[in-house]
C-alpha positions in Angstrom: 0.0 0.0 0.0 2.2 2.9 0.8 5.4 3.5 -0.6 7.7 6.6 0.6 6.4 8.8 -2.4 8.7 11.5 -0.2 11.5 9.2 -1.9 10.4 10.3 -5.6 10.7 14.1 -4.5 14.7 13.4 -3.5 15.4 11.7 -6.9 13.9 14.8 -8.7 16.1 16.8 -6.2 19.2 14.5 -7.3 18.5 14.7 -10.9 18.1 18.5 -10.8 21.4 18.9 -8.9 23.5 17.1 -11.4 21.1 19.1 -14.3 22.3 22.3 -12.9 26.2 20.9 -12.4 28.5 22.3 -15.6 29.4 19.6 -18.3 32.7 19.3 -17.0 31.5 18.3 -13.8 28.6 16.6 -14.2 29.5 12.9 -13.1 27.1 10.0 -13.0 26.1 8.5 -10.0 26.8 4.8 -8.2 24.3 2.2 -9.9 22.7 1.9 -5.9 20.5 -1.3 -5.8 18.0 -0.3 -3.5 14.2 -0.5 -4.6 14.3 3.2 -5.0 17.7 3.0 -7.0 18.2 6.1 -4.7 21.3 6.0 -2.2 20.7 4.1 0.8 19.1 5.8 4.2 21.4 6.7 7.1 19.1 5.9 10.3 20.4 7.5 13.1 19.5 4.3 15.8 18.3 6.1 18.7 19.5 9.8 17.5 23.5 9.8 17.4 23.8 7.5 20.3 27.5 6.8 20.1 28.3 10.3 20.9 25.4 11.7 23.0 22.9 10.2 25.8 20.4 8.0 23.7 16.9 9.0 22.9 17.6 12.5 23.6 16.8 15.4 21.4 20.8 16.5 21.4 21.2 12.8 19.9 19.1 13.4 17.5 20.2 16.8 16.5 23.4 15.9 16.7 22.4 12.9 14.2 20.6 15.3 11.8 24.1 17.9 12.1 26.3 14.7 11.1 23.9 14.5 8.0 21.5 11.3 9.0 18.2 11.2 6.6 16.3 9.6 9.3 16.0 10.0 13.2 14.8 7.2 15.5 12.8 7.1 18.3 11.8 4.0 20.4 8.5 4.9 21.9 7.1 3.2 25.4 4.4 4.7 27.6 4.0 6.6 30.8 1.6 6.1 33.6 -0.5 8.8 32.3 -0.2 7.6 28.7 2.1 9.7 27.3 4.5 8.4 24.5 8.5 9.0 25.2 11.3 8.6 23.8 13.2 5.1 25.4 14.6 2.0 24.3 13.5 -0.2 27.2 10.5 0.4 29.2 13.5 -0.1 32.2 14.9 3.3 33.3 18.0 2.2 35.5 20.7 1.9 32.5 19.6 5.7 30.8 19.2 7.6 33.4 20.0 8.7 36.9 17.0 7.2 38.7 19.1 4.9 41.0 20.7 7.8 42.7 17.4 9.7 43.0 16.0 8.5 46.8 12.7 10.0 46.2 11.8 6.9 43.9 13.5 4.2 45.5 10.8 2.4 46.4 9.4 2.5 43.0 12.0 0.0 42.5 9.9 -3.6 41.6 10.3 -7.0 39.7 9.1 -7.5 36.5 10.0 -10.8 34.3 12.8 -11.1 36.7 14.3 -7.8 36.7 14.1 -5.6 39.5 14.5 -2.2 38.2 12.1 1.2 38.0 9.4 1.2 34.7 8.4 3.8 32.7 4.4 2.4 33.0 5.2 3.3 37.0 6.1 7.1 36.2 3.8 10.1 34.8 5.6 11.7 32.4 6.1 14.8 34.9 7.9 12.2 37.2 9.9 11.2 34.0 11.0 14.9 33.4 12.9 15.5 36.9 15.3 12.6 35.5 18.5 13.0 33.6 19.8 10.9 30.4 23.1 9.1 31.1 25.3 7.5 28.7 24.8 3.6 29.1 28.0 2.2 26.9 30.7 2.0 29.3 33.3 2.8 26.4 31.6 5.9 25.2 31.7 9.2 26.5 30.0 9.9 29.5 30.9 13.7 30.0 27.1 14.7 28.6 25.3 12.8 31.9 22.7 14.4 33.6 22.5 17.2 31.5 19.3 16.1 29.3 15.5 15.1 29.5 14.1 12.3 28.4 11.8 13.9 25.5 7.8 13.4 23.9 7.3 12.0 20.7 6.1 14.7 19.9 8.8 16.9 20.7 10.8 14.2 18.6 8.7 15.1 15.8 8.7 18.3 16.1 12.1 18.7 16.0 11.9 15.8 12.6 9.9 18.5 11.0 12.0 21.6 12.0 15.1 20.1 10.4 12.8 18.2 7.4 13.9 14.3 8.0 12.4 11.6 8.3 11.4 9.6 11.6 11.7 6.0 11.8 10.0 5.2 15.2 9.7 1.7 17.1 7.0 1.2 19.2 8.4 -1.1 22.5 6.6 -3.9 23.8 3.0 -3.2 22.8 2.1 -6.1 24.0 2.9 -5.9 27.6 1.2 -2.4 27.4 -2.0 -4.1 26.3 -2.1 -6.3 29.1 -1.7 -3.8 31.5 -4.2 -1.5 30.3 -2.1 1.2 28.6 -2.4 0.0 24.7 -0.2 2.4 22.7 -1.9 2.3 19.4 -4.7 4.5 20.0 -2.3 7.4 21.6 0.0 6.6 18.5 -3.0 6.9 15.9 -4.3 10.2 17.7 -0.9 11.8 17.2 -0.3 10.6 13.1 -3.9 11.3 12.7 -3.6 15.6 13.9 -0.6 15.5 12.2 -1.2 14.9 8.9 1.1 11.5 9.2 -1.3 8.7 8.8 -0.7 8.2 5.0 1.4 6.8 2.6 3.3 9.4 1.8 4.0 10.5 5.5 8.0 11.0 6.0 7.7 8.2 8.3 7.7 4.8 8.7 6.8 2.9 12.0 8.4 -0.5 13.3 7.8 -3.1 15.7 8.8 -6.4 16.8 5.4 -7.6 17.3 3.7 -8.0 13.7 0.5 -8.4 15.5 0.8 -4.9 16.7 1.7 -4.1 12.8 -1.4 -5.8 11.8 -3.5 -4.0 13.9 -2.0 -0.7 13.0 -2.6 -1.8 9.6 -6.3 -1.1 9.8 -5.8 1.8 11.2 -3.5 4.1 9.0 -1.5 3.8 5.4 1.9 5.4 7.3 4.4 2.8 6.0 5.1 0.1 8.7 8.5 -2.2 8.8 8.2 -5.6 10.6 11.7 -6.2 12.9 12.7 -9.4 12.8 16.2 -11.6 14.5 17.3 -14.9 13.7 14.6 -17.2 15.0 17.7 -18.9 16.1 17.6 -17.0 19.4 14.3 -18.5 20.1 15.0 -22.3 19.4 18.8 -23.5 19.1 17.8 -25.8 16.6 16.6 -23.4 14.0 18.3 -22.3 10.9 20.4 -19.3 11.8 19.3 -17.4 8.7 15.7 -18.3 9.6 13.9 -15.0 10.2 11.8 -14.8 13.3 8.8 -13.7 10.7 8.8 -15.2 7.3 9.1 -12.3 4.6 6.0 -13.8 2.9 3.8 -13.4 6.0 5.2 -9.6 7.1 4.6 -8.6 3.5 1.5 -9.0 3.9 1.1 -5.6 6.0 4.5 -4.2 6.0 6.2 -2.4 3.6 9.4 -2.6 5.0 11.7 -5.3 6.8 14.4 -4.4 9.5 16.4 -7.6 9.9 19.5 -7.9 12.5 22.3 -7.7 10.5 23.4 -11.4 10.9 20.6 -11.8 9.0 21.5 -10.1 5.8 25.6 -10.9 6.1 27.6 -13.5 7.3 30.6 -12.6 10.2 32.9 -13.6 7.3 31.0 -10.3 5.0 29.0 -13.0 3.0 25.6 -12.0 1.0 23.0 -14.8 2.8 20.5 -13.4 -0.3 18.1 -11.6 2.4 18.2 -8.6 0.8 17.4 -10.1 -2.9 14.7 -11.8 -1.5 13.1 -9.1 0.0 13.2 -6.8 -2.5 11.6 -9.8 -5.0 8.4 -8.7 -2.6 8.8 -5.1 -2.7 9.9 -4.9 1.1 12.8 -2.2 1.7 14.9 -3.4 3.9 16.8 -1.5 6.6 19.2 -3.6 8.9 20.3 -2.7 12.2 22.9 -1.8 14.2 25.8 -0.8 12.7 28.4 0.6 15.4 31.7 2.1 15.0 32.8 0.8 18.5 31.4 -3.2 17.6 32.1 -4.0 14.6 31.6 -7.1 12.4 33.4 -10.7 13.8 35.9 -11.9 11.9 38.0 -8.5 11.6 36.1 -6.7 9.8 36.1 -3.1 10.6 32.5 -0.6 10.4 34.2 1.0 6.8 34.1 -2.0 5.3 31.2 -3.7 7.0 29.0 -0.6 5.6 30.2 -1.0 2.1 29.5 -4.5 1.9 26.0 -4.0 2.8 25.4 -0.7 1.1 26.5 -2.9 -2.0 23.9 -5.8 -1.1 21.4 -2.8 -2.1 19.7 -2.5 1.6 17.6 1.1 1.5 18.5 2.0 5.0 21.1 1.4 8.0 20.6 2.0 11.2 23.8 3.8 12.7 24.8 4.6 16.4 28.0 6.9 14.7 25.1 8.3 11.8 28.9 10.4 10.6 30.5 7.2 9.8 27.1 5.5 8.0 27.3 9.1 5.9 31.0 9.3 5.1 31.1 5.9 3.6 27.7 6.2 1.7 29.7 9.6 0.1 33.2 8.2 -0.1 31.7 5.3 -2.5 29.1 7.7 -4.5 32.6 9.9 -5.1 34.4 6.3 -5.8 31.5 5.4 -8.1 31.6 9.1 -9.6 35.4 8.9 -10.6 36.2 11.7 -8.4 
């Protein structure tokens, strides 16, 4: 149903650049293999996250300053159902609620993790807490200086800058059972503004195609199905076995985020993912791609990124969104003769 039309305005864009370039310098571009036969997305995973607090709105204008196309925001729910801006619906490794006393008794189990929940906090509770770096090898200098931000205020600042938002909606399912479903919040906000279609700048993921499905019925924004190697779930399964068939997600997705494994072997094999995908219209935009863990098999992030930006995937999702950029450039210029 809904493809990113928004994709068809930046080939005209491309086109008229090199139109308005002067003979001499008018070079032709790489031969990209994504569906769009544009160059691939840079997807800055959780704003720039390798150099800033995640899921902060300095990540992600930091992300948007190093020249990502796409910001990302994983969205769980408050008390008093308010979407924010969090990878895990656990607050103890993001920010500085362990050394705040006045919650320490907010502190519960949950699937076997004792730790403090953002369904426990209203999202004024939220705000008196700082972001704090939680990669022990990556600079820590910026804790406790930001908020954790709305997604709205995410998209506010998506549409000040003009990119794209790729947001992930956490855990629906627990959020159902306990009585705070997130679709209807999510709906209300697409719906006012004006990003319910299929040519919204966005596109929304999940984990939980069920929540995809339902979301389906609801809106035409374009929707990516997340999958990891079904592998994780039963030892015995094929470790290129999806944990969602492609056939079955493309049903009601448009697009397919795959973990990386997925898509490329540790020795920098093509495992045909990509092709396949593609073959049913999905785009497909791995994840993670980090400067500070790179591929097995010594491999470093340069080369790991040009292997898959040559597989012809249409988006990566970057903690270092510089380094996803400056490789995507360096090959255009390689491509160009430059």
């Amino acid at each position: 149903m809904r493809r990113h039309i928004i994709l068809a305005g930046l080939a005209f864009s491309l086109a008229a650049g090199l139109a308005a370039c002067g003979e001499e310098d008018t070079v032709a571009p790489i031969e990209w293999q994504t569906l769009s036969g544009l160059p691939p997305l840079v997807i800055a995973h959780r704003g720039a996250s390798g150099d800033r607090p995640e899921h902060t709105l300095a990540a992600y204008q930091l992300a948007i300053e190093q020249g990502a196309d796409v910001i990302e925001p994983d969205l769980v729910m408050t008390a008093d159902g308010v979407l924010v801006a969090r990878h895990d619906h656990y607050l103890s490794t993001t920010t500085d609620i362990a050394g705040r006393p006045e919650f320490a008794d907010r502190r519960r189990e949950l699937d076997g993790r004792a730790d403090w929940w953002v369904e426990d906090f209203t999202l004024a509770e939220l705000r008196t807490l700082r972001a704090i770096q939680p990669w022990p090898q990556r600079d820590a200098g910026f804790n406790g200086e930001f908020l954790i931000p709305t997604f709205e205020e995410v998209l506010d600042l998506a549409a000040e800058y003009g990119v794209l938002t790729e947001p992930e909606v956490k855990v629906p399912g627990h959020y159902v059972s306990i009585g705070l479903d997130p679709l209807p919040e999510l709906v209300r906000i697409l719906r006012e503004r004006g990003l319910d279609s299929a040519d919204a700048p966005m596109t929304i993921q999940c984990f939980e195609p069920d929540f995809l499905a339902r979301l389906n019925t609801e809106i035409d924004t374009p929707l990516a199905m997340l999958v990891f190697p079904m592998q994780e779930l039963d030892p015995s399964a094929d470790p290129l076995q999806p944990s969602v068939a492609l056939d079955d997600l493309a049903v009601f997705a448009d697009a397919v985020g795959p973990a990386k494994s997925l898509i490329i072997t540790e020795a920098g094999e093509d495992t045909g993912f990509v092709a396949r995908a593609h073959a049913l219209g999905l785009e497909v935009h791995p994840w993670t791609f980090r400067d500070d863990v790179p591929l097995a098999g010594d491999i470093d992030i340069a080369t790991e990124l040009e292997r898959v930006y040559r597989l012809g995937v249409d988006g990566v999702f970057a903690d270092f969104p510089a380094t996803a950029v400056a490789v995507r450039d360096a090959m255009t210029g390689e491509a160009a003769g430059e």
